[in-house]
C-alpha positions in Angstrom: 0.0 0.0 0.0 0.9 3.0 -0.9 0.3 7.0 -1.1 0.2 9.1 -4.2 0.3 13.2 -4.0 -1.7 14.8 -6.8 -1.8 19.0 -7.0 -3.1 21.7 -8.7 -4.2 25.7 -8.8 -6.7 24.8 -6.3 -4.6 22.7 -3.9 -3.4 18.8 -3.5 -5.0 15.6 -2.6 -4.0 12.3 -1.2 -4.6 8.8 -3.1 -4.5 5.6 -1.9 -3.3 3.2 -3.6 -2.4 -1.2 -3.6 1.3 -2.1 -4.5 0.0 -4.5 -6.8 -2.3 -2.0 -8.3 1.0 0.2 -10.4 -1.1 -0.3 -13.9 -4.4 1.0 -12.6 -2.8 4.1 -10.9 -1.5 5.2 -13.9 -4.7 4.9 -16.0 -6.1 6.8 -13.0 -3.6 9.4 -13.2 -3.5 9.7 -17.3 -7.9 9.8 -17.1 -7.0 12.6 -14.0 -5.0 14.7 -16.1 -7.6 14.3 -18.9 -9.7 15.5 -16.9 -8.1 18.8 -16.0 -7.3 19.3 -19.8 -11.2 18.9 -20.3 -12.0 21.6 -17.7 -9.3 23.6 -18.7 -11.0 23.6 -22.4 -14.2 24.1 -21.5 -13.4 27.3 -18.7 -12.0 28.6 -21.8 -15.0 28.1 -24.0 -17.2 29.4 -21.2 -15.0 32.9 -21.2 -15.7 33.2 -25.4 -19.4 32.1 -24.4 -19.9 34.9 -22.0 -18.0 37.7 -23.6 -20.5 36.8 -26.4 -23.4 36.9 -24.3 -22.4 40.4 -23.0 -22.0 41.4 -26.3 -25.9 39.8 -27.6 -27.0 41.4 -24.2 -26.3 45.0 -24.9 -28.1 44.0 -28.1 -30.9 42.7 -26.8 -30.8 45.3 -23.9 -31.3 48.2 -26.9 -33.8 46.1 -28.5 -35.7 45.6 -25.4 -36.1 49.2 -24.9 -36.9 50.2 -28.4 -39.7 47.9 -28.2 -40.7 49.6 -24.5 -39.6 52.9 -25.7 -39.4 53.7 -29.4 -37.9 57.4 -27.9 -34.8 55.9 -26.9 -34.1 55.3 -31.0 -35.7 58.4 -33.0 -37.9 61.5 -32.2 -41.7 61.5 -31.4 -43.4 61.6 -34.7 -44.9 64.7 -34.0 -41.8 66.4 -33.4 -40.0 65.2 -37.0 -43.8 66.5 -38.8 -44.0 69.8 -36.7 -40.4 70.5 -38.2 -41.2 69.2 -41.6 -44.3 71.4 -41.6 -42.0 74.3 -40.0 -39.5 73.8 -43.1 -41.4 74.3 -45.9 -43.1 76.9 -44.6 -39.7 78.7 -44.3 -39.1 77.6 -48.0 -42.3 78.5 -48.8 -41.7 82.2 -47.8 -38.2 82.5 -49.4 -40.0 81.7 -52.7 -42.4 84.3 -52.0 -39.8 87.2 -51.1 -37.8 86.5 -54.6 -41.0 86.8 -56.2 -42.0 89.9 -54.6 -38.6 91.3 -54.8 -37.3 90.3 -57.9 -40.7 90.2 -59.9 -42.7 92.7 -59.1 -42.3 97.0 -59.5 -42.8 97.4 -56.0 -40.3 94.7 -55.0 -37.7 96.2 -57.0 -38.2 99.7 -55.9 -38.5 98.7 -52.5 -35.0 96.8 -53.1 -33.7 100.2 -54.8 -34.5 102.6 -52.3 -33.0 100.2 -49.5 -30.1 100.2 -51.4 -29.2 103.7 -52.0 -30.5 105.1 -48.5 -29.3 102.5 -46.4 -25.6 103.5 -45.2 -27.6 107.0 -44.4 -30.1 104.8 -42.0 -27.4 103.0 -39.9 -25.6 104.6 -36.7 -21.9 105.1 -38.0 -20.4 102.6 -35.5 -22.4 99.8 -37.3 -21.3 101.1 -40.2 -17.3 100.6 -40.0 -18.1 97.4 -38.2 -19.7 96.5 -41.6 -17.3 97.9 -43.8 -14.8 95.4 -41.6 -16.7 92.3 -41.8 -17.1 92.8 -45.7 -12.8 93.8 -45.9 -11.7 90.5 -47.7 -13.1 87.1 -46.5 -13.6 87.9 -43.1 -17.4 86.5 -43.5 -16.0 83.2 -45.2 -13.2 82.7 -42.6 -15.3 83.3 -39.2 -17.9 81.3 -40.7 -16.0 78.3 -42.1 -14.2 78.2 -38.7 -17.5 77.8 -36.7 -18.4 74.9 -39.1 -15.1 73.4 -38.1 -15.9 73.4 -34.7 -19.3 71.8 -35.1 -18.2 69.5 -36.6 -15.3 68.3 -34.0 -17.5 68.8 -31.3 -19.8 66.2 -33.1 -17.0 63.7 -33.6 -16.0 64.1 -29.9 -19.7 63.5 -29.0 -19.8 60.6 -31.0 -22.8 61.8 -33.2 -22.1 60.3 -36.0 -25.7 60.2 -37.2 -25.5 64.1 -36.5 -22.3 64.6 -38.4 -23.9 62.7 -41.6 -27.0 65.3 -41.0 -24.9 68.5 -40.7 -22.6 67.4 -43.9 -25.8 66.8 -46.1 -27.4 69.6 -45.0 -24.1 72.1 -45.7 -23.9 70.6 -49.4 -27.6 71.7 -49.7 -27.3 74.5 -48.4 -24.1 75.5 -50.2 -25.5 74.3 -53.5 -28.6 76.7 -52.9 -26.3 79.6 -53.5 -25.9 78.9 -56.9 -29.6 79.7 -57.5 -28.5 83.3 -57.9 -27.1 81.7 -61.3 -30.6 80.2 -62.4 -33.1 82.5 -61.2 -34.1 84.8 -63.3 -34.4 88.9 -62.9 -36.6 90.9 -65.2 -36.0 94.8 -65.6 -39.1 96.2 -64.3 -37.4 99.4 -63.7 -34.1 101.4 -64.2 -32.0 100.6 -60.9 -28.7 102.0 -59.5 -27.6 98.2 -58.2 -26.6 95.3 -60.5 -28.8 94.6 -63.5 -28.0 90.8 -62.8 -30.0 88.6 -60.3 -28.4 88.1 -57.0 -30.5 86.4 -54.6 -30.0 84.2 -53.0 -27.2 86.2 -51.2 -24.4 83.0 -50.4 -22.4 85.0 -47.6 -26.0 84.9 -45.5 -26.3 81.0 -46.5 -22.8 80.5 -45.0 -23.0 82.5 -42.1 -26.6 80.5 -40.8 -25.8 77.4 -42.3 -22.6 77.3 -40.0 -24.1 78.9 -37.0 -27.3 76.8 -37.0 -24.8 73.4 -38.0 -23.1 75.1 -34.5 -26.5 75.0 -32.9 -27.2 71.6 -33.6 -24.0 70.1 -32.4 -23.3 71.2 -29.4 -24.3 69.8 -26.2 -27.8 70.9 -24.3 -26.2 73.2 -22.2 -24.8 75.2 -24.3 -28.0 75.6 -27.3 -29.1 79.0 -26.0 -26.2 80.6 -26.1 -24.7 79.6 -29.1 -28.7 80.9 -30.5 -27.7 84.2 -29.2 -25.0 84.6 -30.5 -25.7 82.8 -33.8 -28.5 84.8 -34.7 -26.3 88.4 -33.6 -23.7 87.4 -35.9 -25.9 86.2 -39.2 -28.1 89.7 -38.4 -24.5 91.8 -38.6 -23.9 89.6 -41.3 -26.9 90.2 -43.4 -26.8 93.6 -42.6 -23.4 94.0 -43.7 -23.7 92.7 -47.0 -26.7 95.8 -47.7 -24.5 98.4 -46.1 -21.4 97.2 -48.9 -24.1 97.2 -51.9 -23.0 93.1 -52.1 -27.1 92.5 -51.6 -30.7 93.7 -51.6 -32.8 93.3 -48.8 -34.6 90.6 -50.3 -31.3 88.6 -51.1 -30.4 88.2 -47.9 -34.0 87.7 -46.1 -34.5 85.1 -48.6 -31.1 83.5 -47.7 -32.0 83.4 -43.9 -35.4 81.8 -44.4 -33.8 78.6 -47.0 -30.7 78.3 -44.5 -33.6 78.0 -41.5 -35.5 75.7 -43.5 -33.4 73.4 -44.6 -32.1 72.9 -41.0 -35.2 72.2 -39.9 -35.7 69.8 -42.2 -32.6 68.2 -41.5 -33.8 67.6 -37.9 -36.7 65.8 -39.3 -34.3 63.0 -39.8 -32.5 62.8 -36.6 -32.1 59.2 -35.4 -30.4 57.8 -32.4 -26.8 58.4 -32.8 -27.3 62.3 -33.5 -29.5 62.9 -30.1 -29.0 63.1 -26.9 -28.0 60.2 -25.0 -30.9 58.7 -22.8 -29.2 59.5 -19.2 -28.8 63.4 -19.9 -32.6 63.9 -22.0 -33.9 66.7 -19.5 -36.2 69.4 -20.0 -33.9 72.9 -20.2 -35.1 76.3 -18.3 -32.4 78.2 -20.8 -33.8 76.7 -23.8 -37.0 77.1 -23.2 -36.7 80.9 -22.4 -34.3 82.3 -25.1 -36.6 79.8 -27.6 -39.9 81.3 -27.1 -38.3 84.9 -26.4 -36.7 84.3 -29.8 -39.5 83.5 -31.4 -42.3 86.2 -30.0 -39.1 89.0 -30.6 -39.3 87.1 -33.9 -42.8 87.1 -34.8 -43.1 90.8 -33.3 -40.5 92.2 -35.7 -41.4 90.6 -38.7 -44.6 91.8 -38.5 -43.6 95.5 -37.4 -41.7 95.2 -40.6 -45.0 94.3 -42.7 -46.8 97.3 -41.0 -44.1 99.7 -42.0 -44.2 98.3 -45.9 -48.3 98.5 -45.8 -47.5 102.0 -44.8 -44.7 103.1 -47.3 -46.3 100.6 -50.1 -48.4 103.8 -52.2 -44.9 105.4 -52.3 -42.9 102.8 -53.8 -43.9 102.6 -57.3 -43.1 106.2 -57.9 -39.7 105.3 -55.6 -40.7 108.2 -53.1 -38.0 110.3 -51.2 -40.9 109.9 -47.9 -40.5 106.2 -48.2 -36.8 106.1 -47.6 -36.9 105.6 -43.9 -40.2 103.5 -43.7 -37.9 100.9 -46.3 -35.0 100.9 -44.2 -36.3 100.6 -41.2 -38.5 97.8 -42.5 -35.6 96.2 -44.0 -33.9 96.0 -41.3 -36.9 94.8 -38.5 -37.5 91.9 -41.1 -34.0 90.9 -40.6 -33.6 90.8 -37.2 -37.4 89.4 -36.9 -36.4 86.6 -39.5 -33.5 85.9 -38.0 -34.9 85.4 -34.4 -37.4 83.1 -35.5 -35.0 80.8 -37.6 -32.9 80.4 -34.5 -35.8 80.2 -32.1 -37.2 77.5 -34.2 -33.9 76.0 -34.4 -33.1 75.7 -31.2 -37.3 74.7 -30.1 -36.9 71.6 -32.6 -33.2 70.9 -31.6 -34.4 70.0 -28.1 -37.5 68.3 -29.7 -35.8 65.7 -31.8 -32.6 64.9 -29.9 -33.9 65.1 -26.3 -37.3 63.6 -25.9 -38.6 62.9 -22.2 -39.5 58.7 -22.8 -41.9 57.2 -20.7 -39.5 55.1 -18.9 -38.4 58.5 -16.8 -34.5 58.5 -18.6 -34.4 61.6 -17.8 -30.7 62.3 -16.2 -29.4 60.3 -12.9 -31.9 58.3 -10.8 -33.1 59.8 -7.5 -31.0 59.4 -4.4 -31.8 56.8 -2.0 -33.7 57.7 1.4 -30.9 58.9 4.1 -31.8 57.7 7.2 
């Protein structure tokens, strides 16, 4: 009789085992150490199995809460249609202004008279800062810059759903520049400015396409400032661009509404990747304020603008030196009023799409537990 020591990871064991019985312990030992090869093989197929699982569980996890949930994937449908509706409505306008501006006697004078009294209209700071932002490609550089950052600030976020939506909706918005090039421009009239048509006005296009791609990329927190600021900058733009005889009031409001519009219909499409992520979806004091404060300043000024052309409108087919004033300061309402509402809007259907409240309360951390 005699003792055989058998370890392992986990510790040794004693075996007992006959003299006579040499053979047998060595088929025990060579079936023990088969045996430890057989677990060894099959830990290692239960590690591949479970990093599997983990991986089919996310999957399943994200399915699961689709199904419970469809807001944890895309939008409420309501949201995508009120911005759909929202965008063409935008469009919808633009078309009207060209027509207004570029084909009718009134249009055309109203453009005129804007155009030769409006340097005389403006305070004289405004006016060099103008004069500045039109030196060179000031407009193209500032603007191209801001893209740039929306863009990183996208990739960082991981939005890469967002960063297809702002690329398609630059290319648009770029190649509706070049409608200057097909539109045509009858002579209703004799004119001081350029016989040729140029609306839309593409500096305005750049500016709010990059300030609204800005808007849209961003985090939450930072939405109603970057509307602020956004829609101060396009309204220098725009303004600019009439002070330096580049554009008539109706190229650049026609600019501002197409850039708006086709933003908003951009958002119609956001999906998953290019909103907010579930844990951070909470509703935003800043957003809502400077939103609907953008929007009523919006709505206000656009139509003080409308009461000043109804008012100046007998005088402009006979290009009226008493109209002057009424058409600048019209002019320029409609552009800050325009302005303020495609930023509003903006920044309203921003949070809309890409932070929805679901019904499952993901809605930022969970509550705190009871202290005692």
């Amino acid at each position: 009789m005699s003792f055989v020591a058998f370890g392992g990871d986990n510790g040794a064991f004693m075996a007992k085992i006959p003299e006579d019985g040499a053979s047998a312990a060595s088929t025990y030992i060579g079936a023990g150490a088969n045996a430890v090869t057989g677990v060894a093989a099959v830990a290692d197929l239960d590690t591949e199995t479970n990093a599997g699982n983990d991986a089919g569980a996310d999957d399943e996890v994200e399915k699961g809460l689709a199904q419970i949930d469809p807001l944890t994937i895309h939008p409420r449908i309501s949201s995508c249609v009120l911005a759909l509706v929202l965008s063409l409505v935008s469009l919808a306008l633009a078309a009207g202004i060209y027509w207004f501006g570029v084909h009718t006697l009134n249009g055309q004078s109203f453009d005129e008279i804007v155009w030769n009294g409006f340097v005389g209209s403006m305070p004289g700071w405004f006016v060099a800062v103008s004069r500045a932002l039109n030196s060179g490609l000031v407009i193209v550089i500032i603007s191209l810059a801001l893209a740039v950052i929306a863009f990183v600030v996208a990739v960082v976020r991981k939005r890469w759903w967002l960063v297809g939506q702002m690329a398609v909706c630059g290319v648009i918005t770029y190649a509706a520049a070049w409608l200057k090039r097909l539109l045509p421009r009858p002579m209703l009239m004799n004119i001081a400015s350029s016989h040729k048509n140029t609306a839309p006005s593409g500096h305005t296009l750049l500016a709010i396409g990059c300030c609204l791609v800005l808007l849209v990329a961003v985090p939450r927190v930072w939405r109603a400032v970057v509307a602020l600021l956004g829609a101060a900058y396009t309204i220098l733009v725009a303004a600019s661009l009439i002070v330096g005889h580049w554009h008539r009031p109706s190229d650049v409001l026609m600019s501002l509404l197409i850039g708006g519009g086709l933003m908003m219909l951009t958002l119609v499409f956001t999906r998953k990747s290019g909103m907010d992520s579930p844990g951070s979806r909470v509703s935003s004091a800043s957003i809502q304020i400077v939103a609907s404060v953008m929007i009523t300043f919006g709505v206000v000024s656009c139509i003080y603008a409308a009461y000043l052309l109804w008012q100046i409108y007998p005088g402009l087919e006979l290009s009226a030196a008493w109209a002057k004033s009424g058409a600048c300061a019209s002019s320029m309402a409609a552009i800050i009023g325009v302005a303020c509402l495609m930023f509003g809007l903006t920044l309203a259907l921003r949070q809309l799409t890409a932070s929805p409240l679901t019904r499952l309360g993901l809605v930022g951390a969970p509550p705190a537990p009871p202290e005692d």
